[in-house]
N, C-alpha and C positions, 0 to 999 in steps of 0.2 A: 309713787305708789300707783299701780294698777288699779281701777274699778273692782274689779273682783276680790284687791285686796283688802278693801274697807268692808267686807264681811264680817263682822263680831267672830260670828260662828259658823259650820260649817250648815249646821241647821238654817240660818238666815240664809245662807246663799242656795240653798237647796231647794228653798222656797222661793226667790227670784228666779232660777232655773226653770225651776214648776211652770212660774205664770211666763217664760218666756217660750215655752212650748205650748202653752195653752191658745197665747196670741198666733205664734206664727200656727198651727192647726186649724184655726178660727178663721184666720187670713185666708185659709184655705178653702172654706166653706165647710169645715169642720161641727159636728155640735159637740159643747166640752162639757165634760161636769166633773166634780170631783167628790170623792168619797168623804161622807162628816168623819171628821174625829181623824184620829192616827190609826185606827184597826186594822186596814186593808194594807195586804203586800203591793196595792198598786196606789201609784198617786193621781191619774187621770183617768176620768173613761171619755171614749170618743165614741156616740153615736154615729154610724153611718145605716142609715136605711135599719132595717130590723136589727143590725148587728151593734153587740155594746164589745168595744177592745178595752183589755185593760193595760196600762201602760205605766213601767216603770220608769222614772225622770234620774237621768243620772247628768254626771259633768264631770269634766277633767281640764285641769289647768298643767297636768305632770306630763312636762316632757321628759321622754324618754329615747335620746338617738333621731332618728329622721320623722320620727310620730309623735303621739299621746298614749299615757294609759290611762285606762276609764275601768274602776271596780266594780262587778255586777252582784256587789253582797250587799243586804241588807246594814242596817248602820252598826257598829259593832255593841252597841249597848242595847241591843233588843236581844231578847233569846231566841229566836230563829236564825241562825248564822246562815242558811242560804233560800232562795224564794223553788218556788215549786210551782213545774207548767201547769197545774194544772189551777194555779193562783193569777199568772200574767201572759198576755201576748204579745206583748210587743218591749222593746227595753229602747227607751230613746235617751242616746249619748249625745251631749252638748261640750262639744270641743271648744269653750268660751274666748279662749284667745283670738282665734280665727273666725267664730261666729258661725261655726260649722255644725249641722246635726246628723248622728246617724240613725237612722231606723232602723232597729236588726230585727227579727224573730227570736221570741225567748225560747223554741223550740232548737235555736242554733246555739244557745247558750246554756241549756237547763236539759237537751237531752238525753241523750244513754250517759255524756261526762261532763256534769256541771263545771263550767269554766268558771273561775271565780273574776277575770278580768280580760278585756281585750285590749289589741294594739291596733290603734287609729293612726292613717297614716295619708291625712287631708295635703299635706307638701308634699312630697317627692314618692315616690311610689316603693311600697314596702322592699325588705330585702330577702325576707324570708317569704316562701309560697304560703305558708299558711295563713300571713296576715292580712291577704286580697280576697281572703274572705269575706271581709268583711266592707272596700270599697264600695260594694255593689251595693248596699246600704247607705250611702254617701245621700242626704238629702232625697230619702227613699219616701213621698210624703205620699205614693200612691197607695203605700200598704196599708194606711190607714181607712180606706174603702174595703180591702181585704175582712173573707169571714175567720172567726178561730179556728175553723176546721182547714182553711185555705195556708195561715202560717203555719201550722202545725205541719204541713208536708215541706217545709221550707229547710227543717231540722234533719229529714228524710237522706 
């Protein structure tokens, strides 16, 4: 059995996922905090200089073909079935098998056509053109100095 797979629940691992982005952020000279309670559509904020980001933690262990897929919707038991730019800036995908993180802009994922998931493809390089969209997020950990007005043209 895999680590990942002694998770009771998906909640339980999604909270390991959490503090595994808080550390490597932190590593980074990052400042982390996190919102009390479960009310916020984001699970981290990272202070950089005047700016606060807010950051969605997601994870995928589902291979799919030569990649991963990783779900950008909130958990299905909550009544908002999809997050809103104007709630998150950033959505960090944790590829757990590989120990791979992507940084995207939630502006590439929430703008004019909310995408409900994307295709990560940290081994071999995607086969379809649309899915190199998203390499360039591949352990993107400079975005996190980025202001929200600076991701938001990311979407653009």
């Amino acid at each position: 059995m895999k680590y990942w797979e002694r998770f009771k629940t998906y909640k339980e691992r999604g909270e390991w996922v959490e503090l595994q982005f808080m550390a490597q952020a932190a590593k980074r000279r990052f400042a982390v905090c996190t919102p009390w309670g479960a009310m916020r559509p984001y699970d981290v904020g990272i202070e950089h200089g005047s700016h606060l980001l807010r950051v969605q933690v997601k994870s995928t262990t589902c291979r799919i073909g030569a990649g991963y897929y990783c779900q950008c919707m909130p958990n299905h038991q909550t009544k908002n079935n999809h997050y809103k730019l104007q709630e998150l800036d950033l959505f960090a995908a944790y590829v757990i098998p590989l120990d791979v993180w992507y940084l995207i802009p939630a502006a590439l994922i929430l703008g004019t056509r909310t995408i409900t998931g994307v295709a990560l493809s940290p081994l071999v390089p995607p086969k379809k053109r649309i899915s190199y969209r998203y390499e360039c997020y591949r352990e993107a950990w400079g975005l996190l100095s980025k202001s929200r007005r600076e991701l938001l043209h990311y979407g653009r």
